[in-house]
C-alpha positions as CSV (number, residue, x, y, z in Angstrom):
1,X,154.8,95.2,-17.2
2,X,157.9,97.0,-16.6
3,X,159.2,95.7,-13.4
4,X,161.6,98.3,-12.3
5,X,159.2,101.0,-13.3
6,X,156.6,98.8,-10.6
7,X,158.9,98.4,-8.0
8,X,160.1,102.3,-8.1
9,X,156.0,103.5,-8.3
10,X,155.4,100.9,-5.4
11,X,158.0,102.4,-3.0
12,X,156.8,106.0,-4.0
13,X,155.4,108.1,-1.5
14,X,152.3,108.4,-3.8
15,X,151.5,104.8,-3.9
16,X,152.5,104.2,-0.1
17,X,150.1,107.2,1.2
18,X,147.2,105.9,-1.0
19,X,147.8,102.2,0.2
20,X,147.9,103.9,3.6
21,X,144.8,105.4,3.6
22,X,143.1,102.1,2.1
23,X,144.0,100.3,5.5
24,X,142.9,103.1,7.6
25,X,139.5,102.8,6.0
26,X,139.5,99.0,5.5
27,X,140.7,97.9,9.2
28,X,138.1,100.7,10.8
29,X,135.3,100.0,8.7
30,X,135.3,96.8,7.4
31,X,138.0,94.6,9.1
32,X,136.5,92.1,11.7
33,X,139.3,93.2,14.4
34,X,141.5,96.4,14.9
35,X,144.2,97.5,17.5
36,X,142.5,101.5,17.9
37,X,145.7,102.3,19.1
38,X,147.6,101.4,15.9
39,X,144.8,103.3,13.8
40,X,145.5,106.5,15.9
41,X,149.2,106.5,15.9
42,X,149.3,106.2,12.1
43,X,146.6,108.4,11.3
44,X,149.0,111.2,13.9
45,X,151.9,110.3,12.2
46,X,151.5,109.3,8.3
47,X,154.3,110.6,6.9
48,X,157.0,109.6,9.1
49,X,154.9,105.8,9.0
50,X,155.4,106.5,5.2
51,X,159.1,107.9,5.5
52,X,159.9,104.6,6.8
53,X,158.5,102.4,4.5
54,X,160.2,104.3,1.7
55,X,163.3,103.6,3.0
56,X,162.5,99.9,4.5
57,X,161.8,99.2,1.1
58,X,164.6,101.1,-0.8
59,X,166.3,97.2,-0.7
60,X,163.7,94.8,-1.2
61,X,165.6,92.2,-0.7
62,X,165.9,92.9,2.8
63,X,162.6,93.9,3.5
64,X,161.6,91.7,6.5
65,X,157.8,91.0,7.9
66,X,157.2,92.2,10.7
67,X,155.0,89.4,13.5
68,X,151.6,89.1,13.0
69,X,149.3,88.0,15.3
70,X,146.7,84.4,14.9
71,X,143.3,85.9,16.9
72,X,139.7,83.5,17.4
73,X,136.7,85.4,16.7
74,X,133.6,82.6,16.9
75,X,132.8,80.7,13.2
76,X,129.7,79.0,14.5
77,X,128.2,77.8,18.1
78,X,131.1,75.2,18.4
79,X,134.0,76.1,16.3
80,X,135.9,79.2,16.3
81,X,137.9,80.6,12.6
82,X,141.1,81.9,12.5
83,X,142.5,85.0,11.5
84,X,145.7,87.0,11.3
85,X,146.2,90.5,12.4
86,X,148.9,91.7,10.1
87,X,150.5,95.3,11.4
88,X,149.3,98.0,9.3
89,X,153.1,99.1,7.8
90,X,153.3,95.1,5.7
91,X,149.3,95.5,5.1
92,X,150.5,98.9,3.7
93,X,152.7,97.1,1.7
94,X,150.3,94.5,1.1
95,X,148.3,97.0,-0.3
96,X,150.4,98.9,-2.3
97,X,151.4,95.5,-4.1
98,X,147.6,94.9,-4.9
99,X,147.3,98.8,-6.2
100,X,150.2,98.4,-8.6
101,X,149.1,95.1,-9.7
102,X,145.6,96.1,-10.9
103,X,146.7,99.4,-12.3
104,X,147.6,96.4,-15.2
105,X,145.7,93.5,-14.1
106,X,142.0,95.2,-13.5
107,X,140.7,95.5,-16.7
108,X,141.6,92.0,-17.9
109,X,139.5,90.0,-14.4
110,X,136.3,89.3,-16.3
111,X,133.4,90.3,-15.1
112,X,131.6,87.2,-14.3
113,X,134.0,87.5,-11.0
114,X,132.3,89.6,-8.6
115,X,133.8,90.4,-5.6
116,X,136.9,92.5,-4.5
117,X,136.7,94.6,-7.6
118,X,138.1,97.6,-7.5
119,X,136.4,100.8,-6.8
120,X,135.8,103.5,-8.8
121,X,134.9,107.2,-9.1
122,X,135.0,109.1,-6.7
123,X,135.1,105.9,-4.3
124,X,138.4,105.1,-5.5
125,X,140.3,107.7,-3.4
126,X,139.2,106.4,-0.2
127,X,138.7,102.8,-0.7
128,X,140.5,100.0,-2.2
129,X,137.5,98.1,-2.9
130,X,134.1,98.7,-4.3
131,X,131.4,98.2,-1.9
132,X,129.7,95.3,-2.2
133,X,126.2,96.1,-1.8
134,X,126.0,99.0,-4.5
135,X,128.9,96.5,-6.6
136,X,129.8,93.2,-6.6
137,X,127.3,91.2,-4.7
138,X,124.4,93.3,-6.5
139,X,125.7,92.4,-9.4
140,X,125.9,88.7,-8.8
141,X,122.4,88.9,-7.5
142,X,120.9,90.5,-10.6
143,X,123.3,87.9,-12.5
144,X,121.8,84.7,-11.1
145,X,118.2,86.8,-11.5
146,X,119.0,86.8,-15.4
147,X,120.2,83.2,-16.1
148,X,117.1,82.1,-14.1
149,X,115.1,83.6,-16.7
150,X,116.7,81.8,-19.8
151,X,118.5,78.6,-17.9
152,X,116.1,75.5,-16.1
153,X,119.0,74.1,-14.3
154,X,121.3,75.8,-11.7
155,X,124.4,74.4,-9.4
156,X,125.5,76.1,-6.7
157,X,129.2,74.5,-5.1
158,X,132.4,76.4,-2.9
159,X,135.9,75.9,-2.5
160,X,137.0,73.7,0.6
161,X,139.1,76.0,2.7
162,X,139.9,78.2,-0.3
163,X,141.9,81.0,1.8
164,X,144.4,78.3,3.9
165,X,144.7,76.5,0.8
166,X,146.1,79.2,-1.8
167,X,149.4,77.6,-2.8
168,X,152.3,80.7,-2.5
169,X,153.7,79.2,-5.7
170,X,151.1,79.2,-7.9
171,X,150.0,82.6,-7.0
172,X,153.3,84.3,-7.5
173,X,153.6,81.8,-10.9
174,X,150.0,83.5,-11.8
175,X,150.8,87.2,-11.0
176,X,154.3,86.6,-13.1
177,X,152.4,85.0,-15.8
178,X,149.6,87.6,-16.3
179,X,151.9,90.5,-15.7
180,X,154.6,88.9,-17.6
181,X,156.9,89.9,-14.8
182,X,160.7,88.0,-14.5
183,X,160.4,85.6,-12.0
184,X,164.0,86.8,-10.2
185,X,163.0,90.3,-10.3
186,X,162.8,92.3,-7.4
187,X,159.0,93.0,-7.1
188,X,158.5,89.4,-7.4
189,X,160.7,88.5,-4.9
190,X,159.4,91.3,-2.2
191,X,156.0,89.3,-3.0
192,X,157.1,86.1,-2.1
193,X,158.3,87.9,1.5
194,X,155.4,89.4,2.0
195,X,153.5,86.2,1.5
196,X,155.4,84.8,4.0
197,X,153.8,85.9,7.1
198,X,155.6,85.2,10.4
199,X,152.4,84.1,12.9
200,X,152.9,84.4,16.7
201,X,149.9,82.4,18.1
202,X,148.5,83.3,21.3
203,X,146.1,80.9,22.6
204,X,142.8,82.4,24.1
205,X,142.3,79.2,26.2
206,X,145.2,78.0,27.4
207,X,147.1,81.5,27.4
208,X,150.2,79.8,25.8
209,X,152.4,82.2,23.3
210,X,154.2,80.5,20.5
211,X,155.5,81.2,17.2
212,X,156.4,83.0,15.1
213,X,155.6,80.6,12.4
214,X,156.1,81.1,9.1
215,X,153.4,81.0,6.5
216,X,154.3,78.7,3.5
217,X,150.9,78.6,2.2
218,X,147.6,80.8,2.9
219,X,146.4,84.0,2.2
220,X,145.4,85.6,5.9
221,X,141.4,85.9,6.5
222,X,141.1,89.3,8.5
223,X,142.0,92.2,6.3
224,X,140.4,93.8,3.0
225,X,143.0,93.4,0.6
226,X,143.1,89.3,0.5
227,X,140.4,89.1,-1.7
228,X,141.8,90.6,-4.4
229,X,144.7,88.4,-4.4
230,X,142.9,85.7,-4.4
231,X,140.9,87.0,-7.7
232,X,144.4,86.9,-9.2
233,X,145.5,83.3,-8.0
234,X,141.8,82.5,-9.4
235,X,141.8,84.8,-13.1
236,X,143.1,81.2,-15.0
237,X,140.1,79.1,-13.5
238,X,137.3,82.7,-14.5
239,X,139.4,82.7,-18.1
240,X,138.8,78.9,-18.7
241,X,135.2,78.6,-17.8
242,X,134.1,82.1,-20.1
243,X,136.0,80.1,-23.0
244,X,133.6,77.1,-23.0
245,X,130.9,80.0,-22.6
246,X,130.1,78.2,-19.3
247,X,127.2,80.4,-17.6
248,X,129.4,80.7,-15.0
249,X,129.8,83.2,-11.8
250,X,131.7,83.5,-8.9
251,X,131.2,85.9,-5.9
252,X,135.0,85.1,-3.6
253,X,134.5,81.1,-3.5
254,X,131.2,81.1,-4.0
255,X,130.5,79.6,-7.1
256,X,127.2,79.1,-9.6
257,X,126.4,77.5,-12.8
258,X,123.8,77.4,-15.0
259,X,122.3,75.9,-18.2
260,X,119.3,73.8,-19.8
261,X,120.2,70.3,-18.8
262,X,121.5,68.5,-16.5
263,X,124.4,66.8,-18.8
264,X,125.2,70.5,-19.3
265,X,125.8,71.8,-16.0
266,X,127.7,68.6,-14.7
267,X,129.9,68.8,-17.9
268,X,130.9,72.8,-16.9
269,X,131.0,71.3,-13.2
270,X,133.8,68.8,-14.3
271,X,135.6,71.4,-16.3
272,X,135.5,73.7,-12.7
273,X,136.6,70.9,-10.7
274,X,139.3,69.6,-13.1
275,X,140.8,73.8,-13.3
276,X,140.7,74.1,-9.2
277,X,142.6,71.0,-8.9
278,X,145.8,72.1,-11.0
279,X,145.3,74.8,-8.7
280,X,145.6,72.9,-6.0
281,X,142.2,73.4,-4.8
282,X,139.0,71.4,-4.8
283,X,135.2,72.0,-4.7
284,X,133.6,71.4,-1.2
285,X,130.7,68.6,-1.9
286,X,129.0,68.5,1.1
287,X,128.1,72.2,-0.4
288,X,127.9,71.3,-4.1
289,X,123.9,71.5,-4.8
290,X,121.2,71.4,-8.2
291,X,118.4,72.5,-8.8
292,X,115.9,71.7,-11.5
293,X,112.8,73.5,-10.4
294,X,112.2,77.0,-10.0
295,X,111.4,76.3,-6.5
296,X,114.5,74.6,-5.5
297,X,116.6,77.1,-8.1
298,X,115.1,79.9,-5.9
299,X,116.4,78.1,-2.9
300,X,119.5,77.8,-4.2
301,X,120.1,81.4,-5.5
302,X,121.7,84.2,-3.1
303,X,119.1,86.0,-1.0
304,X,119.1,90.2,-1.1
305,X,121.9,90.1,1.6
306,X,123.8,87.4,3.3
307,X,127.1,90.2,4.3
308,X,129.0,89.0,7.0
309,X,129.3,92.4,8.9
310,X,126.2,93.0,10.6
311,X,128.1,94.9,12.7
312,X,126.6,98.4,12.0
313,X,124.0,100.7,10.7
314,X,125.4,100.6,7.2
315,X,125.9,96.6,7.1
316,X,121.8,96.5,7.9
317,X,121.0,98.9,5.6
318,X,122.9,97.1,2.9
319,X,120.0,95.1,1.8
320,X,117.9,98.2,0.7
321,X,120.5,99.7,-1.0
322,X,120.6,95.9,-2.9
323,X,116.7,96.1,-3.3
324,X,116.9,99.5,-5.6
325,X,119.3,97.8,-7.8
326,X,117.8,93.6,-8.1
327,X,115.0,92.8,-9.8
328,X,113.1,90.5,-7.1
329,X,112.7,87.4,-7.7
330,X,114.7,87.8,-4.5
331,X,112.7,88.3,-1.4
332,X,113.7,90.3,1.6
333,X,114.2,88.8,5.0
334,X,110.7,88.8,6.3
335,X,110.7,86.1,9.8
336,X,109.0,88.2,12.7
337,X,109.1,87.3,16.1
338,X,106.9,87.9,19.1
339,X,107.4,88.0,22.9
340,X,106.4,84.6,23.8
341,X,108.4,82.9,21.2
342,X,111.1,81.0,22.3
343,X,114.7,80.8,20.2
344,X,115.0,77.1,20.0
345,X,118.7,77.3,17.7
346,X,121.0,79.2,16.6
347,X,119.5,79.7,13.0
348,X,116.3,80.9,15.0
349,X,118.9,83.8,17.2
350,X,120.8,84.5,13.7
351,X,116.8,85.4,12.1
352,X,115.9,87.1,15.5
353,X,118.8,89.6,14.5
354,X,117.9,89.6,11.3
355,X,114.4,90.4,12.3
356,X,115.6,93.3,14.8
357,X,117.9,94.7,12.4
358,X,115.9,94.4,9.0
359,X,115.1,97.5,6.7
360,X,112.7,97.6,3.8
361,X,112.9,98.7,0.6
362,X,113.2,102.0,1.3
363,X,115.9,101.8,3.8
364,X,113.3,102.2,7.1
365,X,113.6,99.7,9.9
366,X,110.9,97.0,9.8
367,X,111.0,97.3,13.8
368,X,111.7,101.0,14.1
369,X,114.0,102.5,17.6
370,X,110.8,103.7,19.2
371,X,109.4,100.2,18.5
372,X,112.5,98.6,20.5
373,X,110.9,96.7,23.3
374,X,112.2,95.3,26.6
375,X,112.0,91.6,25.9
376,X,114.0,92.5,22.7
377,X,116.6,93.4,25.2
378,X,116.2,90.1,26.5
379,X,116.4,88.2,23.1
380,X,119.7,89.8,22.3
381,X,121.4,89.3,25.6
382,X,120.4,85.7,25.4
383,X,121.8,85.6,21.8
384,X,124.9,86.4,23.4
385,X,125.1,84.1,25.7
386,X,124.0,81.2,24.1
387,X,124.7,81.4,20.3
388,X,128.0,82.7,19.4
389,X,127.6,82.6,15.9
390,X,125.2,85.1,15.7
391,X,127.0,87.4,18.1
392,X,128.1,90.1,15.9
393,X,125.3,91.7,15.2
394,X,123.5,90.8,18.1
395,X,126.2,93.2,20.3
396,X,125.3,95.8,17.3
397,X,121.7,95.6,18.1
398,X,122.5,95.9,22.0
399,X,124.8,98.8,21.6
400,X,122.8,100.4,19.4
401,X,119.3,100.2,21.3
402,X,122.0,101.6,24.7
403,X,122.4,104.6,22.7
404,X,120.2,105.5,19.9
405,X,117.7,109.0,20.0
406,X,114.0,107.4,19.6
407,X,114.3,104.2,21.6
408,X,111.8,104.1,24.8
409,X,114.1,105.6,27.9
410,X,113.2,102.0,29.9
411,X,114.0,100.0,27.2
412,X,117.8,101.7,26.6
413,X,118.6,101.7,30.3
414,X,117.8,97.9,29.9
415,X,120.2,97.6,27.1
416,X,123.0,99.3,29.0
417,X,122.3,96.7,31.6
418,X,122.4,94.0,29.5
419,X,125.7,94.9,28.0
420,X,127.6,96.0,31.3
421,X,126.5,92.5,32.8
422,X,127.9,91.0,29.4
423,X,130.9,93.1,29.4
424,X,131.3,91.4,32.8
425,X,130.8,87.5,31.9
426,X,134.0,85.6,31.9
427,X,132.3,82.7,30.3
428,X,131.2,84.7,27.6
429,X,133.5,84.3,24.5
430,X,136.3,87.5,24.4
431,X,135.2,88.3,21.1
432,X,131.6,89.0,21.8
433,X,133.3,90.9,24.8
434,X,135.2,92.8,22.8
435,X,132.6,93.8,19.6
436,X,130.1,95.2,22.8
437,X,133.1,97.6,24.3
438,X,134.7,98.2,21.0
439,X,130.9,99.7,19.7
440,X,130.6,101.6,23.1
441,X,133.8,103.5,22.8
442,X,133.9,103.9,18.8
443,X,134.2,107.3,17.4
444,X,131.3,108.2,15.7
445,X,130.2,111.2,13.7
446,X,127.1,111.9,13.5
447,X,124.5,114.6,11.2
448,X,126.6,117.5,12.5
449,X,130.8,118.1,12.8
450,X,130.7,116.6,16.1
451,X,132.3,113.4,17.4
452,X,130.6,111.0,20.2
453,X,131.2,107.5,21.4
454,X,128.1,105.5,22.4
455,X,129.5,105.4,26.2
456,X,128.8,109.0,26.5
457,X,125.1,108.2,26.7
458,X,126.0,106.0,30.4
459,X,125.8,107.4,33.4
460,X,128.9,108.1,35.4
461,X,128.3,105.0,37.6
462,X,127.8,102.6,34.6
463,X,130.8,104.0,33.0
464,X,133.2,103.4,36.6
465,X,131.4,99.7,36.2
466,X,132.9,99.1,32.8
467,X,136.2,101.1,34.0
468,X,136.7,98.2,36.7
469,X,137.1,95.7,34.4
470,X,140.0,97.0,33.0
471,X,142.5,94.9,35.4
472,X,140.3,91.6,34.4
473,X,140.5,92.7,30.5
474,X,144.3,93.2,30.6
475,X,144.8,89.5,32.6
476,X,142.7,87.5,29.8
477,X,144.9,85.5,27.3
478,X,142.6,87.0,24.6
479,X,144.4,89.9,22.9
480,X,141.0,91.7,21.7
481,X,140.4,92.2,25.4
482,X,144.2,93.3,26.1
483,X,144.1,95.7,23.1
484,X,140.7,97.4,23.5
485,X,141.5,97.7,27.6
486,X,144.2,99.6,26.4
487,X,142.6,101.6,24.1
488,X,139.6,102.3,26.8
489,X,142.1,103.5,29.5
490,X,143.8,106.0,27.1
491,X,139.9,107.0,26.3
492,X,138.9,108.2,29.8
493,X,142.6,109.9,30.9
494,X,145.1,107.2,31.7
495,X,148.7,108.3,30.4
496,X,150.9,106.0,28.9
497,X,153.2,105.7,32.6
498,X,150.0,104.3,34.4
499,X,148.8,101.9,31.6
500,X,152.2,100.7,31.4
501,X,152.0,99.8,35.5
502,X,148.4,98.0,34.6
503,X,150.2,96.6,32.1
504,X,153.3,95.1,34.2
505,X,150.9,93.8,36.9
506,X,147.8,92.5,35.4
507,X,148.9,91.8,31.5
508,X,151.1,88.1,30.5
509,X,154.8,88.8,29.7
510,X,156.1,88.5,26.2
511,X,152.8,90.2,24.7
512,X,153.6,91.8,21.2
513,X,150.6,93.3,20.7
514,X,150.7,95.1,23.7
515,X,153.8,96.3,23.6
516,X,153.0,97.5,20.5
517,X,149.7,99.3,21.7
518,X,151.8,101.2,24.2
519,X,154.1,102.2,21.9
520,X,151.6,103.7,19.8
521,X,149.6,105.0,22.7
522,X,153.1,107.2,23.5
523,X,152.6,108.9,19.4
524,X,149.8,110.2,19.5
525,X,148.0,113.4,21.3
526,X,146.4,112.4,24.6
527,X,142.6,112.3,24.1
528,X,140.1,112.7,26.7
529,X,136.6,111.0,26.3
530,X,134.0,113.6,26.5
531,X,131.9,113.9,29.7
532,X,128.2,112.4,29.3
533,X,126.5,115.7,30.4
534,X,128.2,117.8,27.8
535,X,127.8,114.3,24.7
536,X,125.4,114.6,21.1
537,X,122.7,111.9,21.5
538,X,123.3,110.2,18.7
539,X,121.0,110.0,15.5
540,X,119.6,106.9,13.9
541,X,122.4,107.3,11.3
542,X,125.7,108.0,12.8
543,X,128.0,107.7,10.3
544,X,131.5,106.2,10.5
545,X,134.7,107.7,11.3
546,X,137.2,107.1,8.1
């Protein structure tokens, strides 16, 4: 690879724009958090975001990262994960890194890795990515369908911690080695900066800001482009098992191997374990599981979908889409519930959104909108509220029976109910808080050219309800609620001067973030949300904003 010819097609405006326009598509459709703010001010002003960058990086050597931000969405009912909010000019760069890279690098990833390919066709000019249900993970389900057929034994194992544990080091060492780039050249060394994430952490509970911290090791969890990265820091562990003709996949960190004996798979296990650890990794074994029964192999194999969105109509809809392409022996989710049952766990409130949200093979809901029931309202909210693993989808579900044409009249103004009481729950966790406003005042397109937000189907009152909160938003330490405050005020009419006074007197001091979100908020046209009386009633199908 000719590393002056990268560097110069990496700072092009050609490269930038496309990277551009893979972050504005990842971080509002696929990205667990986004500052709607940001998306608007560099969706109003591209080319002078992209003038910039072409001159920030003109010197790579003095290209400097801009803060990033540590935020807590919930991992399970006790702990919470993670993640780091980069700001969308170094995940632009981050991106653009990652396009130039596989321009060489793509074709040579076998194909027994799955996920974070990229896209192509048509697909290719508006996401970095493939989509995984009609890609990758359909793929690795109708792989693992296969071996079954000709293998008795399977193993399924994971990386501990893979992410947090990605040595800097050897992944620039890999990307060098692959690419045969200098190690002192330019590129590589605007890679190792950009690696190098400066982290400002600001703690939701105790409302403490520290940092920033540098990042000496880690990719961050949060954005789109991480994945394929980490495919890269991974290609010499894929490359060594395919040469022992291991039957071998792996979908992210998710790993599975096959064979006819027992000796056999532990053999390839070794070989995995003994390639992870020069990479500084190692396999999780309270996760590492065989089967030698077609029972227990069918336990063990990945179900139609197990996506971690569930945070739209598409995400649910993913398993059809799977089903057209997989062979079953892989069954569709197919737990019901009724009224009287009680949700005893949070793997029953997790299956009571599966249940809700559940399409067949055909893509139709197996409860359909006009099916939507009151004490389904009742479910979710108490999903909410009690099981914040599951939360995700269970504020989908809510917002979507609030707002959807076909669901019984009663049972929506339940729903909006349920989520304004929600919305008002300061012991509820921010981030379930934030996924229910952040779905109410989306953009959304639906069949026709015309843009709603689900709030537009609440009455006036209800909408001055969820309006009041915005002084109680702003004071929480959690940024989701600062940032989507903001983003609501600027929705219904508030200019920049006024949410800058809110700011001063309800927000912390020394709050990046913010200060960012009002700077953005002052580059863009002032929008004004649409008045309920004059909204589209949305369709069962609304279709995302990109």
């Amino acid at each position: 690879m000719d590393h002056q010819h990268a560097l110069n097609r990496l700072r092009s405006r050609e490269v930038l724009t496309a990277a551009l326009n893979y972050v504005l598509f990842d971080r509002s459709n696929g990205d667990y958090f986004f500052d709607p703010l940001e998306i608007e001010n560099a969706r109003a002003n591209s080319a002078t975001l992209i003038d910039e960058l072409v001159q920030e990086l003109s010197d790579p050597d003095r290209f400097e990262p801009r803060p990033a931000f540590a935020y807590f969405p919930p991992k399970n009912d006790l702990c919470d994960r993670r993640m780091i909010y980069i700001p969308i000019k170094d995940l632009t760069v981050r991106y653009a890194l990652a396009l130039v890279f596989s321009e060489q690098i793509e074709s040579e990833i076998h194909p027994q890795c799955f996920a974070n390919r990229r896209a192509t066709g048509t697909a290719a000019s508006i996401r970095f990515i493939e989509d995984f249900s009609t890609g990758g993970w359909a793929r690795f389900c109708q792989w693992q369908a296969e071996r079954c057929a000709d293998n008795s034994v399977l193993l399924r194992t994971d990386i501990s911690s893979f992410y947090d544990s990605i040595s800097h080091e050897y992944l620039v060492d890999s990307v060098c080695r692959h690419l045969m780039l200098p190690r002192d050249c330019a590129l590589v060394r605007l890679f190792q900066r950009i690696l190098r994430v400066p982290v400002i952490y600001y703690s939701p509970s105790t409302g403490q800001i520290e940092g920033p911290a540098i990042t000496h090791q880690g990719l961050p969890i949060g954005d789109g482009v991480e994945g394929y990265l980490a495919n890269l820091y991974l290609k010499d562990v894929d490359d060594a098992m395919v040469r022992v003709q291991a039957p071998y996949g792996r979908y992210v960190d998710d790993i599975r191997l096959f064979g006819n004996s027992r000796q056999e798979v532990l053999q390839n296990l070794r070989i995995l374990q003994e390639q992870l650890l020069r990479k500084g990794l190692n396999l999780n074994s309270s996760k590492t599981e065989i089967a030698e029964d077609e029972p227990s192999r069918s336990d063990l194999m990945s179900r139609l979908y197990q996506g971690s969105g569930y945070g739209e109509e598409e995400d649910e809809q993913a398993g059809s889409v799977i089903v057209g392409r997989v062979d079953v022996p892989f069954e569709q989710f197919a737990r019901t519930f009724t009224e009287g049952q009680a949700l005893e766990s949070g793997g029953d409130a997790k299956d009571f959104c599966k249940f809700l949200g559940a399409h067949d093979a055909n893509g139709q809901p197996v409860v359909s909108l006009i099916a939507r029931q009151t004490w389904h309202v009742g479910r979710l909210r108490e999903v909410v509220s009690r099981w914040r693993g599951p939360t995700k989808h269970a504020a989908w579900l809510l917002a979507q029976t609030a707002a959807y044409r076909g669901v019984p009249p009663a049972v929506q103004q339940g729903a909006r109910e349920a989520i304004i009481e929600l919305l008002s729950d300061d012991s509820l966790s921010p981030y379930s808080r934030y996924r229910l406003l952040h779905h109410l005042i989306k953009p959304r397109r639906g069949r026709g050219p015309s843009v709603f937000r689900f709030i537009d189907q609440f009455s006036q009152a209800e909408r001055q309800r969820i309006e009041a909160l915005a002084p109680k938003y702003l004071a929480a330490p959690a940024l989701e609620l600062n940032l989507i405050a903001l983003c609501h005020l600027r929705i219904i009419g508030r200019s920049v001067s006024e949410m800058r006074k809110m700011v001063a007197q309800h927000c912390r001091q020394g709050c990046e973030p913010v200060r960012n979100a009002l700077e953005a908020a002052s580059k863009v046209p002032h929008t004004q949300m649409p008045s309920a009386s004059t909204s589209i009633e949305p369709d069962a199908i609304p279709e995302p904003t990109s």
